[in-house]
C-alpha positions in Angstrom: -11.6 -1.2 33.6 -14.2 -2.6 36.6 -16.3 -5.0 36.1 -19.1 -2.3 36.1 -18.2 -1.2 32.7 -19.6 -2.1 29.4 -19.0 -1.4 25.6 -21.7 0.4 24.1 -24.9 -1.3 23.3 -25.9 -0.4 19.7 -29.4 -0.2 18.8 -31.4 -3.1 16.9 -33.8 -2.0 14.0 -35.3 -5.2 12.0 -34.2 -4.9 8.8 -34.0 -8.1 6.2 -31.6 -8.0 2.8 -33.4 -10.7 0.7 -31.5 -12.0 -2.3 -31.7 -15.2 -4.4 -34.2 -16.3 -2.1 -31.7 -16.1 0.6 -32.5 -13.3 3.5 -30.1 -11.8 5.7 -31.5 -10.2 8.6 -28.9 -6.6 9.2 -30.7 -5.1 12.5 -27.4 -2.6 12.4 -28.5 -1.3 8.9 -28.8 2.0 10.3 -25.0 2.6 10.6 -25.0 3.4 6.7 -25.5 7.0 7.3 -22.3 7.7 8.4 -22.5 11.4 8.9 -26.3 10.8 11.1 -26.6 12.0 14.8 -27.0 8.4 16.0 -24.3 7.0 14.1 -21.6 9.8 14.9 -22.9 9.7 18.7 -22.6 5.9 18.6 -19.2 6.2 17.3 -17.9 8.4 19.5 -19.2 6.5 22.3 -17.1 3.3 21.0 -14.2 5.4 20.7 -14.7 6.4 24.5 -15.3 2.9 25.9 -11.7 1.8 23.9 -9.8 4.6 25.3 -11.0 3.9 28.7 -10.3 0.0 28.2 -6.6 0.6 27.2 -6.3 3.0 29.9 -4.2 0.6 31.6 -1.9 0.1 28.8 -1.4 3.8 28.9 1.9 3.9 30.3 3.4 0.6 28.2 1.9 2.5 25.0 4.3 5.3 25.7 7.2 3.2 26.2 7.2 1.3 23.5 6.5 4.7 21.2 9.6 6.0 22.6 11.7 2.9 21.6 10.6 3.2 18.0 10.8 7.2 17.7 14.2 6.1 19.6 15.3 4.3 16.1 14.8 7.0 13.3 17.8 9.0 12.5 17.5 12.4 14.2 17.7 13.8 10.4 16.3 11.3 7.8 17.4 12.2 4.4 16.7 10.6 0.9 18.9 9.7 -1.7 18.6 12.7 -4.5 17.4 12.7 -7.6 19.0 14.6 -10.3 17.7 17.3 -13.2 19.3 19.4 -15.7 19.9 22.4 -13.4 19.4 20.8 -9.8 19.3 17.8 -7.2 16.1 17.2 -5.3 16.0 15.4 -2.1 13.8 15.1 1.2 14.9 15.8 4.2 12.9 15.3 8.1 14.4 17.2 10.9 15.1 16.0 13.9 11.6 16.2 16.3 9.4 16.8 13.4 6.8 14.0 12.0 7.0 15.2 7.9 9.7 16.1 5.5 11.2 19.3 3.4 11.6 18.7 -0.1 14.8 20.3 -1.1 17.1 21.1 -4.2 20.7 22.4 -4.3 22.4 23.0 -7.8 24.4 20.8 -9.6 28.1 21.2 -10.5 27.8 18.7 -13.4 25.9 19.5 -16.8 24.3 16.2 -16.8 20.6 16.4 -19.0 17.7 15.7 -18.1 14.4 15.4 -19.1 11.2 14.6 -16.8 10.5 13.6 -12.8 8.0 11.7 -10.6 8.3 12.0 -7.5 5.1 10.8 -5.1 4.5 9.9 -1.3 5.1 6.0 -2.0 8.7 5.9 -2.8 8.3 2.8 -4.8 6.9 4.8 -7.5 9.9 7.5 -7.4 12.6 7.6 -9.7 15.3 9.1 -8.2 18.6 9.9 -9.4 22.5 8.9 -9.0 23.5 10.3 -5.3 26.7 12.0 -4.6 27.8 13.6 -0.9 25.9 16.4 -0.1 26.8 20.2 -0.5 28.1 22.2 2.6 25.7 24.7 0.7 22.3 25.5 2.1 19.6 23.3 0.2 16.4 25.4 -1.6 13.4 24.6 0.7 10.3 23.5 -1.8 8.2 22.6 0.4 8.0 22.4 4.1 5.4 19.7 5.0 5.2 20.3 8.8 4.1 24.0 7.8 1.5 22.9 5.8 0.2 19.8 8.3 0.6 22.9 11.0 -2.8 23.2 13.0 -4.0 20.1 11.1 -4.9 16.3 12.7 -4.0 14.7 9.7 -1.8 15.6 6.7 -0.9 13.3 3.4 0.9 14.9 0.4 -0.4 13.0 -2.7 2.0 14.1 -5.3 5.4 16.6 -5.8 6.1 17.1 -9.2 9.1 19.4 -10.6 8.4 21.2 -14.1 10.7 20.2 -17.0 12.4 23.5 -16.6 12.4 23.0 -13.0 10.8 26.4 -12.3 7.5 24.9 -11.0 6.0 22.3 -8.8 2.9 20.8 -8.7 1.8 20.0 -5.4 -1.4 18.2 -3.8 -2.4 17.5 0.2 -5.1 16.0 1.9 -5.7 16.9 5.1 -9.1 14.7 6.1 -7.9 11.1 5.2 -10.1 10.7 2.5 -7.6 10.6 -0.3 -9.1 13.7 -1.8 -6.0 15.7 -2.6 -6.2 20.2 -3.4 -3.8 20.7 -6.1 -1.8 23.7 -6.3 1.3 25.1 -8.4 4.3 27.1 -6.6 6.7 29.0 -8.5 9.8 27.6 -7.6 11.1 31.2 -8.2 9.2 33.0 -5.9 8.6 30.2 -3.7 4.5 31.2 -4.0 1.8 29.6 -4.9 -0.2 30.5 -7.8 -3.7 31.5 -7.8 -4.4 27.9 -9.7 -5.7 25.7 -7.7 -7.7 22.5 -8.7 -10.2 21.4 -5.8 -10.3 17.6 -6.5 -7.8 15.3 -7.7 -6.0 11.7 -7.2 -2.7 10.1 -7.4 -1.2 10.6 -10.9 -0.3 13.5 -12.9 2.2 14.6 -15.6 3.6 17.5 -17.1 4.1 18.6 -20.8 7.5 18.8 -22.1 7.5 22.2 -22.5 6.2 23.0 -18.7 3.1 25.3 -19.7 0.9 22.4 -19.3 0.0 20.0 -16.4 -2.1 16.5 -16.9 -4.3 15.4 -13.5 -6.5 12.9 -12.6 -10.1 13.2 -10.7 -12.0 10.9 -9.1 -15.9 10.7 -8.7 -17.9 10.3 -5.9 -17.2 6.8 -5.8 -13.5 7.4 -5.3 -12.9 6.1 -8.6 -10.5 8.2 -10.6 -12.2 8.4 -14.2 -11.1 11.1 -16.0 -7.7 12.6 -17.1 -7.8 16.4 -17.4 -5.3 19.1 -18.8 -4.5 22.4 -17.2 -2.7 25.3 -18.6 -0.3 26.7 -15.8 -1.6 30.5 -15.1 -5.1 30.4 -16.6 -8.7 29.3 -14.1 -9.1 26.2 -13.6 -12.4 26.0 -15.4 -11.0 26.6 -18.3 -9.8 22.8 -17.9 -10.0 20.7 -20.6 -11.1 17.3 -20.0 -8.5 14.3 -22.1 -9.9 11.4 -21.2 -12.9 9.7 -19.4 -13.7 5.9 -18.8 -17.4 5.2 -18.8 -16.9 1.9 -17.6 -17.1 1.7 -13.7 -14.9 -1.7 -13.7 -12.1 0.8 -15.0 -10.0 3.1 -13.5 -8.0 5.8 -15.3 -4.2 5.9 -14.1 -1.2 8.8 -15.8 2.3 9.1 -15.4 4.9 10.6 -17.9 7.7 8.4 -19.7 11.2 8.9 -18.2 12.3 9.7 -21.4 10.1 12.7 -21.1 8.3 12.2 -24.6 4.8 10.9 -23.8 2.1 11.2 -21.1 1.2 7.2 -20.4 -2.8 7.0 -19.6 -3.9 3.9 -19.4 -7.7 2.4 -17.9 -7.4 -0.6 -16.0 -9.7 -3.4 -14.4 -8.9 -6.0 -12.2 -9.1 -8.1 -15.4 -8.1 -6.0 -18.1 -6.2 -2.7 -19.3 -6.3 -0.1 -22.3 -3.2 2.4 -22.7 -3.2 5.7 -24.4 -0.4 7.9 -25.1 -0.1 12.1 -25.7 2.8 13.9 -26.9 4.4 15.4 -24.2 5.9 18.2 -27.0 1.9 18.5 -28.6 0.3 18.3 -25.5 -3.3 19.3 -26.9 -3.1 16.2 -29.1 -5.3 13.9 -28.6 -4.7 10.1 -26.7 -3.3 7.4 -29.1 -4.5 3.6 -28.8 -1.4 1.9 -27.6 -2.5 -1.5 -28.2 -6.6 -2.0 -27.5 -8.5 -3.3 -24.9 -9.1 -6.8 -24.9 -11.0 -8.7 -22.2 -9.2 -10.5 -19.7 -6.0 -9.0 -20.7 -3.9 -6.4 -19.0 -0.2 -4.4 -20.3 1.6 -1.5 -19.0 4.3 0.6 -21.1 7.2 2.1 -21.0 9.1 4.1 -23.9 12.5 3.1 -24.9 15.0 4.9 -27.0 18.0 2.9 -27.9 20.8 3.0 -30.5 18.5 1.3 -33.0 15.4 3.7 -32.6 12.7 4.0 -30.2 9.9 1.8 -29.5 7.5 0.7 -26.5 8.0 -2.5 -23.6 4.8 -3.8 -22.8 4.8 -6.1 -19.8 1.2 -8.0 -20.7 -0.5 -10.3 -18.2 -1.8 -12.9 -21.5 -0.7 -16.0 -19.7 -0.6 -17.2 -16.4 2.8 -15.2 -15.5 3.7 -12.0 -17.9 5.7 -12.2 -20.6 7.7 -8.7 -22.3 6.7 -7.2 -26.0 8.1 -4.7 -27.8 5.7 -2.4 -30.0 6.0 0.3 -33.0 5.2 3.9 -31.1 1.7 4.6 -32.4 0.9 7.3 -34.9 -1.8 9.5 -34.6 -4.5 6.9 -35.6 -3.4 4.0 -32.8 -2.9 0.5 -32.9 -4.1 -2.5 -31.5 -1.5 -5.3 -29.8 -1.4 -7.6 -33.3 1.5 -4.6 -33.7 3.5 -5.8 -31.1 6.4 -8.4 -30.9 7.3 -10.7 -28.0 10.4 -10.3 -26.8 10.9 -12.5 -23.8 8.7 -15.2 -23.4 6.9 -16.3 -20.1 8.8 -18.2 -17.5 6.4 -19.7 -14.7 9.3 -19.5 -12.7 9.5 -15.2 -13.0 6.6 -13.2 -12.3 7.8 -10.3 -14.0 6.2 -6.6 -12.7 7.9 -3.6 -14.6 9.9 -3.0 -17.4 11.7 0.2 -17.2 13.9 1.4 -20.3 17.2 3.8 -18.9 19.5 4.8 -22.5 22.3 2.1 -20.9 19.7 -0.5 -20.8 16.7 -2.1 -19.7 15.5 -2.9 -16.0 13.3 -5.8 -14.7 11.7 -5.8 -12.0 10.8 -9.6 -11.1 9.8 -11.4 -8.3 11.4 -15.4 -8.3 12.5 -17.6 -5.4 10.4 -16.2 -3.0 11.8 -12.4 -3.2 12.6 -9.6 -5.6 14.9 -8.7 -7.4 15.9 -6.8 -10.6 17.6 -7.9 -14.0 19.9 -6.0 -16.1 19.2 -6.4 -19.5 21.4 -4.8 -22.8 18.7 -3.2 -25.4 20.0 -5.4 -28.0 19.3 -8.5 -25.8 15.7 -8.5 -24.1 15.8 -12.2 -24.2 18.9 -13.2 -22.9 19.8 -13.9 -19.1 21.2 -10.9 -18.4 22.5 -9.9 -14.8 21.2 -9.8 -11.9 20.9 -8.1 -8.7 19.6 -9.8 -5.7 19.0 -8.4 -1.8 22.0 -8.8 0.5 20.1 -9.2 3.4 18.3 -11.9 4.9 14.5 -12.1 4.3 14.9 -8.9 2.1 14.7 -7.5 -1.4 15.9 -5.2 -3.8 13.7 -2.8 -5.8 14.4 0.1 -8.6 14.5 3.5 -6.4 13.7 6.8 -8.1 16.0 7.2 -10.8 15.1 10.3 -12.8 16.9 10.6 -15.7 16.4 8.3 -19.3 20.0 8.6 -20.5 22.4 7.3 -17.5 24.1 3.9 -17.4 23.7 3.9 -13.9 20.4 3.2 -11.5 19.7 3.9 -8.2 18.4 0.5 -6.5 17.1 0.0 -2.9 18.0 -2.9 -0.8 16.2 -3.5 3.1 14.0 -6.0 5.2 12.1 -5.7 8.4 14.7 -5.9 10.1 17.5 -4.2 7.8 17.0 -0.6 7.6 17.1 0.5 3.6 20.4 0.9 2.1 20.3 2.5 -1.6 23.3 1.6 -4.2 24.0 2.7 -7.4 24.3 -0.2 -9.9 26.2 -0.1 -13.4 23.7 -1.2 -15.8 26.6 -3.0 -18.0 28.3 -5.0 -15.3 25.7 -5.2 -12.1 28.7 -3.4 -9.8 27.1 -1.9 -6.8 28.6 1.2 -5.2 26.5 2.1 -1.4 25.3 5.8 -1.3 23.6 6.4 1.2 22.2 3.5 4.6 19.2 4.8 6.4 20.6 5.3 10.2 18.3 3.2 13.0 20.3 4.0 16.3 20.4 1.3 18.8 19.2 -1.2 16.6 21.4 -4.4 15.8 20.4 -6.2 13.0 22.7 -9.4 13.8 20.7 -9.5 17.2 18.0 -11.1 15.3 16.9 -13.8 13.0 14.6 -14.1 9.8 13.5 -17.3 8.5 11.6 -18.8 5.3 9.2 -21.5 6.6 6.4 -23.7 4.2 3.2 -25.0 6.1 1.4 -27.4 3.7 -2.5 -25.8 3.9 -5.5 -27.9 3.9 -5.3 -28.9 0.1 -1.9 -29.4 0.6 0.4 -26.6 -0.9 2.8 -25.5 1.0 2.6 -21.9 2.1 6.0 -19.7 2.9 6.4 -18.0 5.8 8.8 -15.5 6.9 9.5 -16.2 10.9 10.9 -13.6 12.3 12.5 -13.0 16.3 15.2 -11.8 18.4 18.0 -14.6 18.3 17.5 -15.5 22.2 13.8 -15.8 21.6 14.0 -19.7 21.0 11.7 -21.6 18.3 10.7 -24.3 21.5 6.9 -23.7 21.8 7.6 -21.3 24.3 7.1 -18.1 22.7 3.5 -16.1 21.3 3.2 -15.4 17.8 1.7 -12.7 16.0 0.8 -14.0 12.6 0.0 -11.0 10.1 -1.0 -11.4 6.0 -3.3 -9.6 3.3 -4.0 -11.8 0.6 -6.1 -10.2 -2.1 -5.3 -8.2 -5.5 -1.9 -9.8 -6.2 -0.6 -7.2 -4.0 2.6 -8.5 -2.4 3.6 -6.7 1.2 7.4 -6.6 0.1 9.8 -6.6 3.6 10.5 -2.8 4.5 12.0 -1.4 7.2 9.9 -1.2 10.3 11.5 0.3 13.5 8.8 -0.7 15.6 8.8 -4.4 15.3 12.0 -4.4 17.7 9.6 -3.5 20.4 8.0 -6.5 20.3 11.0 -9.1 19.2 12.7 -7.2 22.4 10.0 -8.5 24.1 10.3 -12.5 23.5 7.3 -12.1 20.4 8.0 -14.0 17.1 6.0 -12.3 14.4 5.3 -14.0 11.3 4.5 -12.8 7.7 2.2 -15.1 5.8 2.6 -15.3 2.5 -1.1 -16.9 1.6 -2.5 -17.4 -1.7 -4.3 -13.9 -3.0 -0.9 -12.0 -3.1 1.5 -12.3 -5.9 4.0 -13.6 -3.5 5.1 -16.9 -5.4 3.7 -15.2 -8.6 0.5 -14.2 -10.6 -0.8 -17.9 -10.0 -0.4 -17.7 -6.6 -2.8 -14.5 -6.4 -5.1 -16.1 -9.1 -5.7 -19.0 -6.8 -6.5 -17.1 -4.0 -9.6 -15.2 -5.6 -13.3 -15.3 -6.8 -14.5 -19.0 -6.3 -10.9 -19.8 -5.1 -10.9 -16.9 -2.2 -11.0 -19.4 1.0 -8.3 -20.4 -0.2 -6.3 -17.0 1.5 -8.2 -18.0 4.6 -7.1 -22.1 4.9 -3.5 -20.8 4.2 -3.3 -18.7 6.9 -5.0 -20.7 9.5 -2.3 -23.2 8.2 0.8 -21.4 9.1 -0.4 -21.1 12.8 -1.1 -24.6 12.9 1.9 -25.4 11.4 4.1 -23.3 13.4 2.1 -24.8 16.8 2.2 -28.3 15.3 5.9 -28.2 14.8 6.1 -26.8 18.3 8.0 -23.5 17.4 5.4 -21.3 19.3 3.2 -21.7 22.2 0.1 -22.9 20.6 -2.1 -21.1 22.9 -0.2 -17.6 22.3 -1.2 -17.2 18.8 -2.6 -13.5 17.8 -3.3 -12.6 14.3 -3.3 -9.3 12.5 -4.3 -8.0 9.2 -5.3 -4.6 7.4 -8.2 -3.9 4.7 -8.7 -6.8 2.7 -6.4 -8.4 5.7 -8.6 -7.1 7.4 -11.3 -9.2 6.1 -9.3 -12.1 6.2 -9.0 -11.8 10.0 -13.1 -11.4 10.1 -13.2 -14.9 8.2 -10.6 -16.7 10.5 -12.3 -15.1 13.7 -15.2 -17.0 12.1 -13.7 -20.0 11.1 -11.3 -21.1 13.2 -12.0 -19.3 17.0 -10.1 -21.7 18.7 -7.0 -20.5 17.1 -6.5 -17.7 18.1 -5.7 -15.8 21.6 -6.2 -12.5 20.2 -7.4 -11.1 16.9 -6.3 -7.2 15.5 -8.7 -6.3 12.6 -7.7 -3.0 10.9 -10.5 -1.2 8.8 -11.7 -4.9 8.0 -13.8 -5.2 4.9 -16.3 -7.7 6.7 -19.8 -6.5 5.3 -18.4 -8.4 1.9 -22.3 -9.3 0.6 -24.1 -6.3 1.5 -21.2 -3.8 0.2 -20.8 -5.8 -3.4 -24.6 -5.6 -4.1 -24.2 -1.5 -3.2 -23.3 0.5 -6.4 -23.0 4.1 -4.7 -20.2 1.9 -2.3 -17.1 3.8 -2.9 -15.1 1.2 -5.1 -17.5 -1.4 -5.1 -18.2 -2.0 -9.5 -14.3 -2.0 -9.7 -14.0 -4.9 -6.9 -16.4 -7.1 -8.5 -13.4 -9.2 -10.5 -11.7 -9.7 -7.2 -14.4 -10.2 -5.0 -16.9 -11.2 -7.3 -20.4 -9.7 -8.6 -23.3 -10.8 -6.1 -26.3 -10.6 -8.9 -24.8 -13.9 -10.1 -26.2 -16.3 -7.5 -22.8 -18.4 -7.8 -21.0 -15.4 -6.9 -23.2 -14.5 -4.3 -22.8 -18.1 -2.8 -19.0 -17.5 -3.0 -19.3 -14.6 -0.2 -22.2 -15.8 1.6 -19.6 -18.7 2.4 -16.9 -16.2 4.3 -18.2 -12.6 4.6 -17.7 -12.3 8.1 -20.9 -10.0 9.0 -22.9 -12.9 7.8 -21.1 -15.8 9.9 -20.9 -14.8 13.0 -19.9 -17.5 15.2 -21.3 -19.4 18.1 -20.9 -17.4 21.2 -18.3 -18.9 23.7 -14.4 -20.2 23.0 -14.0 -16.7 21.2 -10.7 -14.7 21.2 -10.2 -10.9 22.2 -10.5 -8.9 19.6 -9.2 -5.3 18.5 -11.0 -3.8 15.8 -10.5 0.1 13.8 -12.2 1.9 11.6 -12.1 5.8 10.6 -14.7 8.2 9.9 -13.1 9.4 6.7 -11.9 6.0 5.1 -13.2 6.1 1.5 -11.9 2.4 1.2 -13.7 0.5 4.0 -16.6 2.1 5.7 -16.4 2.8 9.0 -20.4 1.7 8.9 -18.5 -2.0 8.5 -16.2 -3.0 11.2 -18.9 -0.7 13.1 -21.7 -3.2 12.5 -19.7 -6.1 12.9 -18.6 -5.1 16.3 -22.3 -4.5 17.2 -23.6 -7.9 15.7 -20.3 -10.1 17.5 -20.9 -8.3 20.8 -24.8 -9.1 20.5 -24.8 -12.2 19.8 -22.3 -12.9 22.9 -23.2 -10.3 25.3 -20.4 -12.4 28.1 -17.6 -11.9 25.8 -18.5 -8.5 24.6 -16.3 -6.5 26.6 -13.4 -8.6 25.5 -14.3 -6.9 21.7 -12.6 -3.2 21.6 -13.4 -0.9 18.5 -10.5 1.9 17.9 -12.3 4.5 15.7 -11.0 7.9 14.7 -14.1 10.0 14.4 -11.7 12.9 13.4 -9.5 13.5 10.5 -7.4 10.0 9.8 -7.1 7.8 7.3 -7.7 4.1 5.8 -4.0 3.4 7.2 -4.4 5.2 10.5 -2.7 8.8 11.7 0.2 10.6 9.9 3.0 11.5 10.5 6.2 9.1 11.2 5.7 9.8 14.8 1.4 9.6 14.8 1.9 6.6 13.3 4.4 4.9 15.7 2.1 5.8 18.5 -0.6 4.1 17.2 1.6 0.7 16.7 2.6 1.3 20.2 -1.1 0.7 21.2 -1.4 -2.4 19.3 1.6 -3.6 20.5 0.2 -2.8 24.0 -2.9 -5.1 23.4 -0.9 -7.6 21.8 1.3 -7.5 24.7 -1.6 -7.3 27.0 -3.6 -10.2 25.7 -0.1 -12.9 25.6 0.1 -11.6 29.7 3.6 -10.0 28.9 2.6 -7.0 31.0 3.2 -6.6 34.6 -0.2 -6.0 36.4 1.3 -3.7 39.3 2.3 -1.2 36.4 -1.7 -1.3 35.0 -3.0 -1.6 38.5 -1.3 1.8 39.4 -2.6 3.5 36.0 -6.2 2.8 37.1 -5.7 4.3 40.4 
């Protein structure tokens, strides 16, 4: 890059926003229409100047993208999941970016009666693993021949038929999370003419596999209505199930693991309603579950145990959740006055999920500052049951796909960032673990590095964990940069998974840093409550904490300090680029959602009615005042004493629009024209998603460039090697 070159200068149209007698001048208004001329060509021209700014990193990039394709296993297999008649597992190949989904017979005559499989492998529910066949598996589904000749390809759900002679399958192949679902006769191995343009994540099937439940989303990406399809019949012979008028609600489905009922439930930020349908009288109608109240939000699962069957309702009712049981509702419904609590709240547990297995009932809980799961007998929901913790440091354990209802034994999985995932089956009597399968990372040693739990006290004083992470001959003497990463927002919490690109960077003498600030569920649902609505700067003060606490305690060079964040992290890297400039060396804001006022106040904003219990709703002049005080499009800061900054978008994100880090990027560069080239805009005005490119490889290239900047930016890279690239 010479000193000739400049970013793109984006127009300036006057154009006030007026609003409780407060106006907010947006001269980038014009950006909204995404798909206009102007805008695309404006785009493109960003996406031009970046690629010609990195140019220099060009030759890093690929170097650090061959280290982390370096650490998956040439084959990457799953654990498998059982059924009555087969085993199902996934399967990438050596040099390809997506899996097969594959099934072999069984040689046991073990029953069983419903699956879930889905791209997030949290929600999976896979079965006990044994060693593999020498026999050749059944190929389902080959993804890379489906992503063939595509930019981008995302399966949204794989879902077996009860009599396993079916599979429901959906793609998307824009980024846009609008997913084409079709069926494929697992006989034939074709797919049927059915084909349902326009669904979302979530879908069940009857019990009796002639039926299949979807969900569709509306124009503003939020899924609304619950819709049943007869297998072999058009599509527009659909019958609609369910729809939720309210646009604070969205409508979720899944099937029980028992394999009796088809869970739909509507849920706000706030509150929830739950329905159930027969899965054996599928064109019965939803049953109430236990109401709707406001403010109040449950999820179910059905349990059959020696003394009957019945429901266990985790309900958020108190500050942390607490477990009912419930009478299965008859045709007519009932409300929650039904139901009976079981195990009270602890403000010690935040309890997630309660899944019911026939040898007992699983607990998925987050307490000490990770997760773990507790074994619980049916006859004993309150007692202390048995636990099973991670065995690695700065990890946690979670409840992997484990198909069948009636097994006394669960497949868990166990990892960190920097412990590849190791599943184990557990006995759900005695807690025993017995190792199955331990994803392979060649070359990586996990003992050559070190995790550690910090607490920073933020500016009201609570002390906010960290977890501190480096390559043991990095030391912790004020010596090193730091990149500092963190969400905080929903009550999400980013558990520690396996990344094989982080090496890259440890290698390299870079500590990176998780912050655990207040908007996640990471200590709990108080810990996400006080990090939201009126309390939202809260998420901001905690992370500009941990920096100064780390460069305060003199664990990291206080002038290295980058910070990184995605989405709604995204947005809290816009407020701390704000608020504290002098921070930071660098900033990385993914898909940042950083036009916070003039998005809320939009209504035909994909997602924006359902965000107003986070965010809050800016037609309430306290409300508005909230965000007025941190969106980041309406504080820029003073020009001068700014850090670099590397921001992304995509042209086909319906979570962030690309119109926002867009107009930020124009308004920061205005307003500072001397630092403007300093402010790079990564957009993918092709197919690509909220979360970047896909595939396992796509996506490791694209950390390799951030690493690069990152790199870049803390002057780790050796200007001869760049000085040659620009030649």
């Amino acid at each position: 890059m010479t000193t000739e070159q400049r970013p793109p200068e984006a127009r300036q149209e006057p154009h006030d926003w007026t609003e409780h007698g407060v106006t907010r001048p947006d001269p980038f208004a014009w950006m909204h229409a995404a798909d206009a001329p102007d805008v695309r060509a404006h785009l493109l021209a960003e996406r031009s100047w970046y690629d010609a700014a990195v140019a220099h990193l060009h030759s890093l990039s690929t170097d650090l993208g061959s280290e982390m394709v370096g650490r998956l296993p040439a084959t990457e297999l799953s654990p498998r999941w059982n059924r009555s008649r087969f085993y199902y597992y996934t399967e990438t190949p050596a040099g390809r970016d997506y899996p097969r989904i594959c099934r072999e017979i069984r040689n046991d005559s073990a029953v069983n009666t419903t699956d879930s499989f889905s791209s997030d492998p949290r929600d999976d529910d896979f079965g006990d693993v044994t060693d593999r066949s020498a026999k050749a598996p059944e190929i389902l589904v080959d993804v890379n021949e489906v992503a063939a000749g595509q930019d981008y390809l995302e399966l949204g759900l794989t879902l077996v038929s009860p009599d396993e002679n079916l599979l429901a399958w959906s793609a998307d192949t824009d980024g846009d999370e609008v997913y084409v679902l079709r069926f494929r006769d697992l006989r034939t191995g074709e797919d049927l003419p059915d084909e349902v343009p326009r669904t979302y994540y979530g879908a069940a099937w009857s019990a009796d596999s002639r039926w299949f439940f979807y969900t569709v989303h509306d124009e503003a990406y939020r899924p609304f209505q619950v819709w049943r399809h007869r297998v072999g019949t058009p599509v527009a012979d659909d019958v609609l199930v369910k729809e939720e008028p309210d646009e604070r609600f969205e409508l979720r489905l899944r099937a029980t693991r028992s394999g009796d009922w088809v869970v739909v439930w509507a849920e706000s930020n706030t509150t929830a309603e739950v329905f159930l349908v027969d899965a054996h009288d599928p064109e019965s109608g939803p049953r109430r579950a236990g109401g709707r109240r406001e403010g109040v939000r449950y999820r179910v699962d059905h349990r059959r145990h020696p003394g009957g069957e019945d429901l266990l309702v985790v309900v958020d009712d108190r500050t942390e959740q607490r477990l009912m049981t419930s009478p299965v509702p008859g045709p007519d419904g009932l409300d929650h006055t039904a139901w009976t609590e079981a195990r009270p709240e602890d403000p010690s547990v935040h309890l997630e999920r309660a899944d019911a297995f026939g040898g007992g009932v699983v607990l998925s809980v987050r307490t000490g500052g990770s997760h773990q799961l507790l074994l619980l007998p049916h006859d004993d929901l309150a007692g202390t049951g048995t636990p099973v913790t991670t065995r690695v440091p700065g990890g946690g354990v979670h409840l992997a796909a484990t198909t069948e209802y009636d097994v006394d034994r669960i497949m868990v999985e166990d990892e960190s960032w920097l412990s590849p995932p190791v599943w184990s089956e557990v006995d759900l009597a005695t807690g025993e673990l017995h190792e199955v399968l331990r994803r392979e990372a060649p070359g990586f040693d996990a003992a050559a590095y070190a995790v550690e739990r910090m607490l920073f006290p933020s500016k009201d004083g609570v002390l906010v964990p960290a977890t501190v992470m480096r390559h043991r001959d990095t030391p912790l003497d004020g010596s090193a940069p730091a990149v500092l990463y963190a969400y905080g927002a929903y009550g999400y919490t980013f558990e520690p998974e396996w990344d094989p690109a982080l090496p890259s960077l440890l290698d390299r003498g870079v500590v990176w840093v998780h912050a655990h600030v207040r908007g996640g569920s990471e200590e709990g649902r108080h810990w996400y409550l006080d990090g939201k609505l009126a309390a939202k700067q809260h998420t901001f003060d905690d992370h500009a904490a941990v920096a100064d606490g780390l460069a305060a305690a003199g664990l990291v060079d206080p002038d290295r300090i980058a910070s990184r964040g995605l989405s709604a992290g995204g947005l809290l890297q816009g407020a701390v680029f704000s608020q504290r400039p002098d921070r930071w060396c660098a900033v990385v804001a993914e898909v940042p959602f950083v036009d916070v006022v003039t998005t809320m106040f939009d209504e035909t904003t994909p997602l924006t009615i359902t965000e107003w219990e986070e965010w809050g709703d800016p037609r309430d002049p306290e409300q508005f005042g909230w965000m007025m005080g941190y969106s980041p499009y309406d504080n820029i800061p003073p020009a001068g004493g700014r850090p670099d900054l590397l921001v992304t978008g995509a042209v086909h994100d319906p979570r962030v629009m690309v119109r926002e880090p867009a107009k930020w990027v124009a308004a920061l560069r205005a307003s500072d024209p001397e630092w403007s080239p300093r402010c790079l805009f990564r957009c993918e005005v092709g197919a690509g998603a909220h979360v970047g490119p896909s595939g396992r490889t796509g996506h490791l290239a694209y950390e390799a460039e951030v690493f690069a900047w990152l790199l870049d930016r803390f002057g780790m890279v050796d200007p001869d090697t760049t000085s040659k690239e620009q030649q």
